[in-house]
C-alpha positions in Angstrom: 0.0 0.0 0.0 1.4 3.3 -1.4 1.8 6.3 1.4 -0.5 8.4 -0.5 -3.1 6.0 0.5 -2.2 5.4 3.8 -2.2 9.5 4.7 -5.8 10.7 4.0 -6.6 10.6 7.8 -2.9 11.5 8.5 0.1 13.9 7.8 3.5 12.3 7.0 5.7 14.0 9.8 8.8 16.0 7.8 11.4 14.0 9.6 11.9 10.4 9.4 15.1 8.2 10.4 17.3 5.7 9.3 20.2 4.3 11.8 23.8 3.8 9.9 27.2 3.2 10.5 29.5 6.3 10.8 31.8 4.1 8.4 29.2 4.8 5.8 29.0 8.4 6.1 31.4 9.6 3.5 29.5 7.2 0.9 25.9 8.6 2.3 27.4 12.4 1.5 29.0 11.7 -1.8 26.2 9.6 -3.2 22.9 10.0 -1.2 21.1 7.2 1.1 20.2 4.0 -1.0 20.2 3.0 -4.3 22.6 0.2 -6.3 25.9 1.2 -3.7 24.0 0.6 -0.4 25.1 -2.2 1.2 22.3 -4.5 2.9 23.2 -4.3 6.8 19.6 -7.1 7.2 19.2 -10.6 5.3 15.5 -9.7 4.7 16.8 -6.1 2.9 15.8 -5.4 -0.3 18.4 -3.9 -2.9 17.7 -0.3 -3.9 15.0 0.1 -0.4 15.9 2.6 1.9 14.4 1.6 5.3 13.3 4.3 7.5 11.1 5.0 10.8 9.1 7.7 12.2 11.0 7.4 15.7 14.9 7.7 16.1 15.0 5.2 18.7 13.2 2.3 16.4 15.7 3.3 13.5 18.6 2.8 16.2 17.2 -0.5 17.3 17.3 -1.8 14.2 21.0 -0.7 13.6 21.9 -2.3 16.7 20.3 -5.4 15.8 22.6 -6.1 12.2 24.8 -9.3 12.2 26.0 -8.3 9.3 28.1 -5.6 10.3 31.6 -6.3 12.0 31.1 -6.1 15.3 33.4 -2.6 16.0 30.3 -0.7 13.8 27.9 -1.1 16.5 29.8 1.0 18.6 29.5 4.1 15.5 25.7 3.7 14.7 24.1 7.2 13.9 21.0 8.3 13.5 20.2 10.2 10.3 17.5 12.4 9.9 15.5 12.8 7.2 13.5 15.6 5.4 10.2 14.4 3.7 9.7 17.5 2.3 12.2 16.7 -0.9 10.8 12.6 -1.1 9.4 11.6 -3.6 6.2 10.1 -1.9 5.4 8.0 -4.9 8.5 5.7 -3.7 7.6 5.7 -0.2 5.5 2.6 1.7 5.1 0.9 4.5 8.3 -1.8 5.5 6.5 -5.2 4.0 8.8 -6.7 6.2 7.3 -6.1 9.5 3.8 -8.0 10.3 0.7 -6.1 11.1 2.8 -2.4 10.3 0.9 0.7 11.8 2.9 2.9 9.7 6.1 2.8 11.9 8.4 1.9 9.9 8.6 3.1 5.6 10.6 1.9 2.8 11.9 4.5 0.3 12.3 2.5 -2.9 14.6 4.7 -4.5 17.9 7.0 -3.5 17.4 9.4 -0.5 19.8 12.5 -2.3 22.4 13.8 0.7 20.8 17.4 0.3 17.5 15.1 2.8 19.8 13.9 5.4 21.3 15.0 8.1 22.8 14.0 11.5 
């Protein structure tokens, strides 16, 4: 279900988040969030999806949970934010890989250009 849908009885806030690795910064700034160079951090991640959440903590969570990151990384996780103002909300849904989502967590099916994020 597209965003769009989902936001007739509700505004998308104009910040959402998505935990990283301050390893992956310099990438993130040179080349955006997502997209063909990201590299999946989750076994259930979906190439070019940019996974994002309306609270910083749940983004963080989900950082801190990656076994696929050596293990010095999950001292350097960062929370980016990110302005929805610049999305393009035809590439934004809810994260089909959590059951029964309320809207918590998003998927951004496309790159999130470095102009959006911040620290």
């Amino acid at each position: 279900m597209r965003i769009k849908e989902l936001t007739e009885s509700a505004k998308i806030p104009s910040v959402l988040y998505h935990a990283t690795y301050r390893p992956l910064l310099k990438s993130i700034k040179r080349h955006g969030l997502g997209g063909d160079r990201a590299q999946a951090k989750w076994e259930d991640s979906v190439p070019g999806v940019v996974y994002l959440a309306l609270d910083p903590n749940v983004a963080e969570s989900y950082a801190e949970s990656s076994e696929a990151v050596p293990d010095e990384w999950l001292d350097e996780i960062v929370v980016l934010k990110i302005l929805t103002a610049g999305l393009d909300l035809e590439k934004l849904k809810l994260d089909q890989n959590v059951l029964d989502n309320a809207g918590d967590t998003l998927e951004y099916h496309g790159v999130i250009p470095a102009n959006l994020v911040s620290l």
